[in-house]
One Martini backbone bead per residue (centre of mass of N, CA, C, O) as a GRO file, in nm:
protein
  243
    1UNK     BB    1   5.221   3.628   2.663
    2UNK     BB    2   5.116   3.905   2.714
    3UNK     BB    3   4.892   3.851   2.925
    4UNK     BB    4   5.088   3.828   3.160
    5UNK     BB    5   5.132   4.168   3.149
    6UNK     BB    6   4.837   4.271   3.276
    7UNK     BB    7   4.879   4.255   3.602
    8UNK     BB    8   5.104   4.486   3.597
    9UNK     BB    9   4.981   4.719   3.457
   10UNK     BB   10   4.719   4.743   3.641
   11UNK     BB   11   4.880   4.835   3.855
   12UNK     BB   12   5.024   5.059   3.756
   13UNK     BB   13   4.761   5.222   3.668
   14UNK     BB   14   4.604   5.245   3.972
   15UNK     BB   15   4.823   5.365   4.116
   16UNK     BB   16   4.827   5.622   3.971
   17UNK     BB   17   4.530   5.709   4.018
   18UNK     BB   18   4.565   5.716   4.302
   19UNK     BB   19   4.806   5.911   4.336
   20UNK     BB   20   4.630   6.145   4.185
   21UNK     BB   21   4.406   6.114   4.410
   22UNK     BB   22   4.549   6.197   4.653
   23UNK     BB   23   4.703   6.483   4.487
   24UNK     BB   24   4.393   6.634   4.495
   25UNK     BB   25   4.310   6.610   4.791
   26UNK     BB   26   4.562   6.686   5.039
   27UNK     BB   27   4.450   6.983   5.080
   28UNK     BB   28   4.226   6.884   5.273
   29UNK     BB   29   4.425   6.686   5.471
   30UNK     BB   30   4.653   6.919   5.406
   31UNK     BB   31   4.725   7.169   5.462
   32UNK     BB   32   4.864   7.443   5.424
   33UNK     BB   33   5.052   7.701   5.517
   34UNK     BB   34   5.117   8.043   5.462
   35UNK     BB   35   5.428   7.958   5.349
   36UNK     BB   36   5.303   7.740   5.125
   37UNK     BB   37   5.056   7.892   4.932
   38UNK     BB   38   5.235   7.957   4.666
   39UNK     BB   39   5.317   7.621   4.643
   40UNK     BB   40   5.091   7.384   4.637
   41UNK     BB   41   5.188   7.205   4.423
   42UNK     BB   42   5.446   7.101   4.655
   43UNK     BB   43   5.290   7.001   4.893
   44UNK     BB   44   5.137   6.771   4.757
   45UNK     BB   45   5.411   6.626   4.618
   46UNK     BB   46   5.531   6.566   4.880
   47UNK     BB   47   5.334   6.418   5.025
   48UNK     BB   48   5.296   6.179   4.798
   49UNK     BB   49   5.570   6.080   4.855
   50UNK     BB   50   5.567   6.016   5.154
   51UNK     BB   51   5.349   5.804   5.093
   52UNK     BB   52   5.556   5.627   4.877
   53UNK     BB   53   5.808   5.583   5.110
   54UNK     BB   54   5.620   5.429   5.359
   55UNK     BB   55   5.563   5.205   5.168
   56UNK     BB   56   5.779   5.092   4.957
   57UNK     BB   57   5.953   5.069   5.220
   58UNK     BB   58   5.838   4.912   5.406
   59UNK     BB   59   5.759   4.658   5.242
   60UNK     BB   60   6.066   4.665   5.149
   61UNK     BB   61   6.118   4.520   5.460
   62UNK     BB   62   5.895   4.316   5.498
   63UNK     BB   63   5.997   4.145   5.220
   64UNK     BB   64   6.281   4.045   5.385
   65UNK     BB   65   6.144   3.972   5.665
   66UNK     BB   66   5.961   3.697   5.544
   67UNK     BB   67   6.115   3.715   5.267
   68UNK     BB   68   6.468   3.594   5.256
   69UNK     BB   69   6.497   3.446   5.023
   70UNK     BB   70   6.531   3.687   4.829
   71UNK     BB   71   6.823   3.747   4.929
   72UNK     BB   72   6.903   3.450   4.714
   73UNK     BB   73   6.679   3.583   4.493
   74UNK     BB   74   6.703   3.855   4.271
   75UNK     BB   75   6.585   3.748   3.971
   76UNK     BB   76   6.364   3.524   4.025
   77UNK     BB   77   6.224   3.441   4.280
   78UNK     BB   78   5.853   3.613   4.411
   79UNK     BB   79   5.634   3.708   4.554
   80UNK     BB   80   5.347   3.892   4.472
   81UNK     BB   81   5.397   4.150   4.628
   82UNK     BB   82   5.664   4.221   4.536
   83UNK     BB   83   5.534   4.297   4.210
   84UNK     BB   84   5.349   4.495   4.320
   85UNK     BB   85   5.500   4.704   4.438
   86UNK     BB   86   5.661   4.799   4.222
   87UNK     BB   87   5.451   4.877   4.017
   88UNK     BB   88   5.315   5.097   4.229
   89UNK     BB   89   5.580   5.267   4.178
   90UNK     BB   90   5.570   5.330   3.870
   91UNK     BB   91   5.317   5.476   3.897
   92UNK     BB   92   5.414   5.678   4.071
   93UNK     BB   93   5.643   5.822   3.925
   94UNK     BB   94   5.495   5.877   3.665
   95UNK     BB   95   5.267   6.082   3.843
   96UNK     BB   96   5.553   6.247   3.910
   97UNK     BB   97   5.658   6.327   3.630
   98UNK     BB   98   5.391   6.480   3.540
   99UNK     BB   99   5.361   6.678   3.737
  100UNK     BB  100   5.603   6.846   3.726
  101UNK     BB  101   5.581   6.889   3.435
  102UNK     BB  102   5.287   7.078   3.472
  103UNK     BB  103   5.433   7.299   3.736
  104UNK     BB  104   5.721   7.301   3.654
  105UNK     BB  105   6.049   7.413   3.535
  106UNK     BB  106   6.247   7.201   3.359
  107UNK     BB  107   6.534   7.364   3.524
  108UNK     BB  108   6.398   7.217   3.839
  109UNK     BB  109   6.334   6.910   3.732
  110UNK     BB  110   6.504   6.744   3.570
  111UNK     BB  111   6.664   6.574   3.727
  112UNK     BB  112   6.421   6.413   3.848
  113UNK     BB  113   6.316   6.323   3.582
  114UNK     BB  114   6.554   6.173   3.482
  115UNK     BB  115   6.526   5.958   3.752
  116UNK     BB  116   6.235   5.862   3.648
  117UNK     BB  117   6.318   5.717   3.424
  118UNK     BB  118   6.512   5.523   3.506
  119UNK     BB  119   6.314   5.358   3.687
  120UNK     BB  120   6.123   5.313   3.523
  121UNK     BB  121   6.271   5.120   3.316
  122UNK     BB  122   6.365   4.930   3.540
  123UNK     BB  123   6.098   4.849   3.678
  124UNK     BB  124   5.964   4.751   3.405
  125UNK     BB  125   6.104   4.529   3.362
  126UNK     BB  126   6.049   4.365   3.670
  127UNK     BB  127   5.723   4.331   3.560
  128UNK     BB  128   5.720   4.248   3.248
  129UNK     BB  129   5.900   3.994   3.336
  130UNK     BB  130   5.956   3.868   3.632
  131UNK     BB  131   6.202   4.009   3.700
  132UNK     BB  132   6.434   4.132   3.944
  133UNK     BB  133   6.222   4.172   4.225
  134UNK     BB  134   6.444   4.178   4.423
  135UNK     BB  135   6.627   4.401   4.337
  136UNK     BB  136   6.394   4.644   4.336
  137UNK     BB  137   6.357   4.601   4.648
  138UNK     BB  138   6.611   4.704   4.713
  139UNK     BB  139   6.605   4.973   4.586
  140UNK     BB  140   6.326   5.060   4.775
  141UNK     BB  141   6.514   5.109   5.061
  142UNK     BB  142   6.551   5.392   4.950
  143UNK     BB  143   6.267   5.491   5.085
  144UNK     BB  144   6.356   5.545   5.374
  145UNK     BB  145   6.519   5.812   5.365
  146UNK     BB  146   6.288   5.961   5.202
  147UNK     BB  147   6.095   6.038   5.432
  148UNK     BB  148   6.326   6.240   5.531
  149UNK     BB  149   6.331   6.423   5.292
  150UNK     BB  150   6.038   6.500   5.315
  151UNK     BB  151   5.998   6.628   5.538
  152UNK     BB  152   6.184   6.822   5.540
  153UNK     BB  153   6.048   6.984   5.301
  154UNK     BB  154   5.810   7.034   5.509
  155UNK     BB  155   5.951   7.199   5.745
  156UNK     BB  156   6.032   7.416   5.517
  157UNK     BB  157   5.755   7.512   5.467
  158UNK     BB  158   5.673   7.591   5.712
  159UNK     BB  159   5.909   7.695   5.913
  160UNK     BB  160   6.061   7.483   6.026
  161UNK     BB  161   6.388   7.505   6.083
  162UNK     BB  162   6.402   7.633   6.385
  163UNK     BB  163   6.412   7.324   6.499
  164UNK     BB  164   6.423   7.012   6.669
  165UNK     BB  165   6.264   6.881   6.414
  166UNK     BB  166   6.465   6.919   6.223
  167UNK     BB  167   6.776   6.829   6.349
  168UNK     BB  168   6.649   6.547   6.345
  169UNK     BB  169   6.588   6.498   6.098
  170UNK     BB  170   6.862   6.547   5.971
  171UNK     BB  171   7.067   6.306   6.135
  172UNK     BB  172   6.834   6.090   6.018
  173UNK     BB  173   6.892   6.166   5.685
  174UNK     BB  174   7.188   6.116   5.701
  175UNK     BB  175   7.184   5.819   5.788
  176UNK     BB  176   7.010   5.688   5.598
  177UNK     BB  177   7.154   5.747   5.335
  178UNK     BB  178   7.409   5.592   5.405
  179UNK     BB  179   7.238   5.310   5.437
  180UNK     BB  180   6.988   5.337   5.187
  181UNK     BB  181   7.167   5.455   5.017
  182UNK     BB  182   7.487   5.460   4.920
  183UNK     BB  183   7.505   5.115   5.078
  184UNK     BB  184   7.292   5.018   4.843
  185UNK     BB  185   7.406   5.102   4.559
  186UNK     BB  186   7.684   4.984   4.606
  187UNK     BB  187   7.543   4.686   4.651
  188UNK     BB  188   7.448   4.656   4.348
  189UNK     BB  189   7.670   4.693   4.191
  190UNK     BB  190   7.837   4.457   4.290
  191UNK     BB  191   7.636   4.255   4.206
  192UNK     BB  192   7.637   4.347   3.897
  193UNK     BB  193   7.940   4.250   3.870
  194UNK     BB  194   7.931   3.942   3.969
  195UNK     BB  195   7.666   3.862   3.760
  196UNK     BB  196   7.741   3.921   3.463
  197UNK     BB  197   7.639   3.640   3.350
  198UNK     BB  198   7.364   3.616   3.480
  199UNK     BB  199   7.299   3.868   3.286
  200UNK     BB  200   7.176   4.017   3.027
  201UNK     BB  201   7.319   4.224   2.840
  202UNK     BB  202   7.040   4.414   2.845
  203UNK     BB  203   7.034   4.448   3.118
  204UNK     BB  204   7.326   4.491   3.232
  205UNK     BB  205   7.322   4.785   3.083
  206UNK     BB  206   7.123   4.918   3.226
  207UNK     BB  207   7.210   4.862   3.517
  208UNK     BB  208   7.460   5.028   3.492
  209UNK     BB  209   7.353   5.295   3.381
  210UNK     BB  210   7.173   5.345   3.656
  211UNK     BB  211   7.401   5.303   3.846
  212UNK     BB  212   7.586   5.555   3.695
  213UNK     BB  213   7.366   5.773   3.814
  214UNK     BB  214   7.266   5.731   4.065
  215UNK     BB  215   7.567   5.771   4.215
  216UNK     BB  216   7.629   6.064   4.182
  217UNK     BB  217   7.359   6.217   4.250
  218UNK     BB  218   7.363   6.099   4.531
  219UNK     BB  219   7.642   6.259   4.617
  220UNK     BB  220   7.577   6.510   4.563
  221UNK     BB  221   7.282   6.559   4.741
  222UNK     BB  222   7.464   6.521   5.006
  223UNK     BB  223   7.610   6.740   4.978
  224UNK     BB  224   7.348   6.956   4.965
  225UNK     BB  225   7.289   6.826   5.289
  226UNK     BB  226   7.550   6.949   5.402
  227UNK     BB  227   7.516   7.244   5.334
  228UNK     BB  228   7.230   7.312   5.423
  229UNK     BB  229   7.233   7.166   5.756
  230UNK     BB  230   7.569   7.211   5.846
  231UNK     BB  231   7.665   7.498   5.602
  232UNK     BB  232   7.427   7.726   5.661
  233UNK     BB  233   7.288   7.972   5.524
  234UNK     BB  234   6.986   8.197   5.507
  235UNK     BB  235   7.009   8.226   5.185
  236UNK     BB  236   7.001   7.920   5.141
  237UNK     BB  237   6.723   7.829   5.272
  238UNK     BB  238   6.578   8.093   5.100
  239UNK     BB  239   6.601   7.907   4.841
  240UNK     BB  240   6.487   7.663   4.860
  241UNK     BB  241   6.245   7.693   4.956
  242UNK     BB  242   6.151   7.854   4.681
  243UNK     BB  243   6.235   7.608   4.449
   0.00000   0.00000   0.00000
């Protein structure tokens, strides 16, 4: 039965290696800009994510638009590729938790370290277990908002702040927001409310546990992009900025 757990495990492993080596790479494929310069390995880690957020994002998009049938197997089958992307993102996540461990001062990134490790335990047991492959592409979805949460980021840092790619990308994160990750985890939570008959215990406790987490948090997230974006002094601008 472990023998089982080899492929996706190898794929885990794959993963963060791949995502580890390409955020050492990244500062000679994207130089910081001069703005940028202080602070190189929030540079590097942002492009790493923006770069996870395309991939897995997209992938579950691509997902669930060849194989439909996914939406109504939530739980037992899933083509290969969907237990593939999952893995990818659990090293991913991993390799991101390393990096902020490593880089970050623990006061400035709990609050995300908190977050990879709930997704990391998620989508864990639906790589080892090859059970729930469909539920975990679901929230892959909400990495579709992310692509421009990470944009924001970087345009925060590179100092264009006052550009009309700012302001656009501002609309459409949080456009985005409301529909791949507030309306995402809304719909999985009722997902898990109306089937706890059909998932175990232990699963089903995880997975309360994680949207009971993920959903505050993602509430608040907003509430600190609509005052950052849209009801923001200058002060509060260069503190973000500078964290």
């Amino acid at each position: 039965m472990p023998m089982a757990f080899s492929p996706g495990l190898l794929v885990v492993a794959g993963s963060f290696a791949a995502f580890r080596l390409l955020n050492r790479g990244l500062e000679r494929l994207v130089p910081p800009p001069p703005s940028a310069r202080r602070n190189r390995w929030k540079w590097r880690n942002i492009w790493t994510s923006l770069a996870h957020s395309v991939l897995s994002g997209g992938g579950a998009l691509a997902g669930f638009y060849l194989h439909p049938e996914l939406s109504k197997d939530l739980v037992g089958t899933h083509p290969p590729g969907a237990h593939s992307l999952v893995a990818v993102s659990v090293g991913y996540f991993l390799e991101d938790f390393v990096d902020m461990l490593c880089n970050q001062k623990l006061h400035q990134s709990w609050e995300l370290l908190f977050h990879h490790s709930v997704v990391i335990v998620c989508f864990g047991i639906a790589v080892l277990l090859h059970q729930y492959v469909g539920f975990a592409l679901v929230a892959l979805l909400v990495e579709i908002n992310s692509i421009f949460l990470h944009l924001r980021q970087i345009l925060l840092m590179a100092n264009l702040v006052h550009t009309t790619c700012y302001r656009l990308n501002s609309i459409v994160n949080l456009g985005t927001y409301v529909v791949f990750r507030i309306a995402t985890l809304a719909w999985m939570t009722r997902w898990l409310f109306l089937n706890r008959q059909n998932v175990p215990p232990v699963t089903y406790a995880v997975g309360t546990v994680g949207m009971a987490i993920m959903t505050p948090m993602n509430i608040i997230l907003f509430y600190r992009l609509l005052r950052s974006d849209f009801l923001k002094s200058s002060r509060d601008v260069q503190r973000e900025k500078e964290q």
